[in-house]
N, C-alpha and C positions, 0 to 999 in steps of 0.2 A: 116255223111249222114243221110237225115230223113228216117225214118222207114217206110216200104213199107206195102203197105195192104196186111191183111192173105185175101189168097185164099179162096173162100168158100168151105165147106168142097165138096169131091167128093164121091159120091155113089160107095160102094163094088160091083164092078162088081156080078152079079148072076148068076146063070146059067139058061140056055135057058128054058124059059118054052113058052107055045104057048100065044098071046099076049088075053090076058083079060081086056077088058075096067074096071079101076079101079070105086070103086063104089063114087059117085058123092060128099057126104058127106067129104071124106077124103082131096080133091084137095081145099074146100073150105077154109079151117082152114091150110094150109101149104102155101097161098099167103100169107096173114098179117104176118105170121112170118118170110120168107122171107123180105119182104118188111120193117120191123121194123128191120130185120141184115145189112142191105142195107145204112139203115138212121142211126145205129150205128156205123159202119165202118166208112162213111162221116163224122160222127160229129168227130170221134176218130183222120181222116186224120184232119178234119180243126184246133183239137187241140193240133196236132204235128208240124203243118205246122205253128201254130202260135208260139210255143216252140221253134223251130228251129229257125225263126226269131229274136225272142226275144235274145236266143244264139248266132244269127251272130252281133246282135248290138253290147250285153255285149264283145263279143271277139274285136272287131272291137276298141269298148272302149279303153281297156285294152291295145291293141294296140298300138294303139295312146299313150297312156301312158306311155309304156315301152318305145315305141319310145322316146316320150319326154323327160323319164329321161337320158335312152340312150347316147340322144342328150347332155342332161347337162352334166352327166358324163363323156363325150368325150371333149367337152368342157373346163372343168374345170381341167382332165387329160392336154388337152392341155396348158393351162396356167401353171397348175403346171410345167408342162414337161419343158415349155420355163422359168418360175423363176430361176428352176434349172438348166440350163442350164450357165441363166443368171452369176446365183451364181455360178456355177462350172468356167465359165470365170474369173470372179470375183476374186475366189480363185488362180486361177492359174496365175493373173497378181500379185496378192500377194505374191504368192512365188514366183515367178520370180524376185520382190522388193528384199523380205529378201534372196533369194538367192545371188544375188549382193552386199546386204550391209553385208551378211555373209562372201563373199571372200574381201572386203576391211576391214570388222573386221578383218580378220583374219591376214589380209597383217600388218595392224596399229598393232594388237596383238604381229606378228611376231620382227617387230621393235623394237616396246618396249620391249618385253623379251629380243631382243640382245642389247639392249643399258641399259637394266635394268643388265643382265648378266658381259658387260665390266662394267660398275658403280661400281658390286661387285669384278669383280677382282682386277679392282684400289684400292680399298678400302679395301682387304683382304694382298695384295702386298704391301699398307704404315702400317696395323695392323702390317706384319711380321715385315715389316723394323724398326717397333717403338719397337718389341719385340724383336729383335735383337742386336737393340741399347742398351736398358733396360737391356736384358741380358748379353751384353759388360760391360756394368755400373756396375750392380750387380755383374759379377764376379771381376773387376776391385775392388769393396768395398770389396769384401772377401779379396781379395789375399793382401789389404791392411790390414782388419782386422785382418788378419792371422800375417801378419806379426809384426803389432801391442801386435797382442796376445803374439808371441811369445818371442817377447822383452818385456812382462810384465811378464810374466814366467819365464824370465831367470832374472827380477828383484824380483818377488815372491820368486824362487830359495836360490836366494841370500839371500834376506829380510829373511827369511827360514833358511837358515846358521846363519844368525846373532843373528835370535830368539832363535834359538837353544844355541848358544853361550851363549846370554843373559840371557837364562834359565838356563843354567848349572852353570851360575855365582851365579844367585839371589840361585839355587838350594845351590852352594856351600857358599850363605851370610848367608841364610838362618841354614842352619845344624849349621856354627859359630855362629849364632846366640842365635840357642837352645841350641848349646852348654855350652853360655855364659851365660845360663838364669841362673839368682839365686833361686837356691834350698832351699826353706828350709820344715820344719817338722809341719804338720797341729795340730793342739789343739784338734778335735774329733779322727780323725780317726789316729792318728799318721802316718800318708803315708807321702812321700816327695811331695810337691808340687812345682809347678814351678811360680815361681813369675816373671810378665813385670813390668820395671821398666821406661819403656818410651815409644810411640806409635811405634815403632818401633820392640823393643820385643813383645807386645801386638797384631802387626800384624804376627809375629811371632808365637804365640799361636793358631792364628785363622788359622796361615797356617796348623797349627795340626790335626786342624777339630777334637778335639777332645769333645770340649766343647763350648759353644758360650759365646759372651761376651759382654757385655751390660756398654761402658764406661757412667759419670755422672760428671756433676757439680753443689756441693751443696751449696747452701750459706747461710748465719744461718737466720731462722727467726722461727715462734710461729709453724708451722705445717709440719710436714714430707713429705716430696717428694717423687715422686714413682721411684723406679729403678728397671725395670722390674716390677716384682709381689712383690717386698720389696719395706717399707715405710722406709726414713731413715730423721731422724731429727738431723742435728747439734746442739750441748750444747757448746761447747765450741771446740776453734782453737789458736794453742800458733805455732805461725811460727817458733820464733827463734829454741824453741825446738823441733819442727817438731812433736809437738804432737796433739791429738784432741781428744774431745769425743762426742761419736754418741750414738742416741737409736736407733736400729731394731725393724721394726715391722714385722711379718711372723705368718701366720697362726692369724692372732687375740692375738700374742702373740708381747710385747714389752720387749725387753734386752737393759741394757745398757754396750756399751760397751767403757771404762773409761780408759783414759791417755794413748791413744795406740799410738803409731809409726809410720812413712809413711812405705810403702813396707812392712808393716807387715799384711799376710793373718789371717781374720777375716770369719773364718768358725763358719756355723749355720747349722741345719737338718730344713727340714720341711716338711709337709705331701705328698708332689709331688714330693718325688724322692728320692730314695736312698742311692746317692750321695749328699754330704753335700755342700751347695752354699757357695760361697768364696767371699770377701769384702777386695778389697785391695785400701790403700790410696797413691798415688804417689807422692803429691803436698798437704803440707798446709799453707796456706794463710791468710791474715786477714779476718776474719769469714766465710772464704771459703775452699772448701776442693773440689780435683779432684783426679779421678781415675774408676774404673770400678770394675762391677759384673760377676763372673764366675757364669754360671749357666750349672749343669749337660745336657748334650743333651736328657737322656732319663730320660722321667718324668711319671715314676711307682709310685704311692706311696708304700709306706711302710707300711707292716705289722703290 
C-alpha cells in the first residue's frame, strides 16, 4: 500500500486564558512555513506515488515472468510425463514379449532336459550291460586262469619232485665224485691236495667253492701266456711220455718248471695270497698242453 501523508502536527491543547489578539509580527513568519510543509508533503506524495508505480510495473514484470517459466515448466513436465509414460508402455509390452518367450523357453528347456535325462539313462543301462558283460568275460578269464594255474602247479609240484630227485642224485654223483678225486701231497706246503683229472672232476672242485679255477690251453710259441695273473710259456711237450716243461712267471719272478707229469700239481707262493697257486697239466700234446689254475679265493698277501 503507498504510504499515507503525516498529519500536520496538532497543537497541545492549553488551558483557558481570556482570548488576546496575538501580536501581528508572529502570524507573519508561521504562513511561509506552513505553506513550504504543504509543498514538502506534495512533493514527498508525488514521489512515493511515482515509487509505487514504478513497483507495480517491476512486479507485474516478474509476473509475467514467472508466469512464462511456469508455463514452460508445466509444459515440458508435460512431455516429460507423456515420454514416460510412453516408455513405461513400452516397457511393459516388452515384458509381456520376454515373459512369453520365457514360458516357451521354459516348456523347450523342459523337453530337452527329459529327453536329454532318457538319452542318459539309455546310455548308462548299455555302460552297465557292457560292464556286466566285461565283468562275465573277466571272471570267465580268471576261473580259466585259475584253473590253468593250478595244473601248472601241480606240474611245478612235480617238476619240484623230480628236481629234488635229480639233486639228490647229482648230490649223491657228486660226494662219488670227490670221493674219487685223486689225492695227492703238495711240494710247498706238504698238505694233501685234490687233483681234477677231467672236466668233470674239475666241476667237481668248483662244486667245493672252495677255491676258483681258471682252466687254459697252451701251445708252445717265443712269449708266455696269461692264466689268470701267471705268465706260463711252453719249452717243451713229449706226448708219448706225457711229459712237458713250462717257465712260470709270478710276481716279476720266472721258474722253470722241467720234465714234469700230467696230473701232477705244480705249486708256487706269490705276494697275493697265502695259499700257494696250483698248476695242474691234464692233456700233453704235440707242442700243446691243457689243464687249469687253482687259485686261493682269498687274496691277503703275505707277510
Amino acid at each position: 500500500m503507498p504510504p499515507t501523508a503525516a498529519a500536520p502536527p496538532q497543537a497541545a491543547p492549553t488551558a483557558y486564558h481570556p482570548y488576546q489578539p496575538p501580536p501581528s509580527g508572529g502570524l507573519g513568519m508561521k504562513i511561509p512555513i506552513l505553506f513550504g510543509a504543504v509543498i514538502a508533503l506534495l512533493a514527498a506524495n508525488v514521489y512515493l506515488f511515482f515509487q509505487v508505480t514504478h513497483l507495480r510495473d517491476d512486479f507485474a514484470k516478474y509476473r509475467d515472468s514467472v508466469a512464462g517459466e511456469l508455463d514452460k515448466v508445466r509444459e515440458s513436465s508435460t512431455l516429460s510425463t507423456q515420454s514416460n509414460l510412453r516408455r513405461v508402455e513400452e516397457l511393459k509390452a516388452q515384458l509381456a514379449v520376454a515373459r512369453r518367450q520365457a514360458n516357451l523357453a521354459a516348456g523347450e528347456a523342459k523337453d530337452e532336459a527329459i529327453k536329454k535325462v532318457q538319452e542318459t539313462e539309455a546310455k548308462l543301462q548299455a555302460a552297465q550291460e557292457r560292464a556286466q558283460e566285461q565283468t562275465n568275460s573277466k571272471i570267465a578269464d580268471v576261473k580259466q586262469a585259475t584253473d590253468t594255474a593250478n595244473s601248472k602247479i601241480s606240474e611245478v609240484g612235480t617238476e619240484v619232485g623230480t628236481v629234488k630227485t635229480d639233486v639228490a642224485s647229482t648230490k649223491s654223483q657228486l660226494e662219488k665224485t670227490i670221493a674219487d678225486l685223486k689225492r695227492t701231497t703238495g711240494d710247498v706246503n706238504g698238505q694233501g691236495v685234490l687233483i681234477a683229472t677231467n672236466a668233470k672232476e674239475l666241476s667237481a672242485l668248483r662244486e667245493l667253492g672252495e677255491r676258483n679255477y681258471v682252466e687254459f690251453d697252451i701251445k708252445k710259441q717265443k712269449t708266455p701266456q696269461k692264466v689268470g695273473d701267471v705268465g706260463v710259456l711252453l719249452k717243451n711237450a713229449d706226448p708219448k711220455k706225457h711229459r712237458y716243461t713250462i717257465a712260470l712267471t709270478a710276481d716279476d719272478q720266472t721258474v722253470e718248471k722241467k720234465d714234469r707229469t700230467i696230473n701232477e700239481p705244480l705249486q708256487f707262493l706269490t705276494s697275493k695270497a697265502r695259499q700257494p697257486y696250483e698248476l695242474v697239466v691234464n692233456s700233453v700234446k704235440k707242442d700243446e698242453i691243457v689243464g687249469y689254475l687253482s687259485v686261493p679265493k682269498v687274496q691277503n698277501g703275505r707277510n
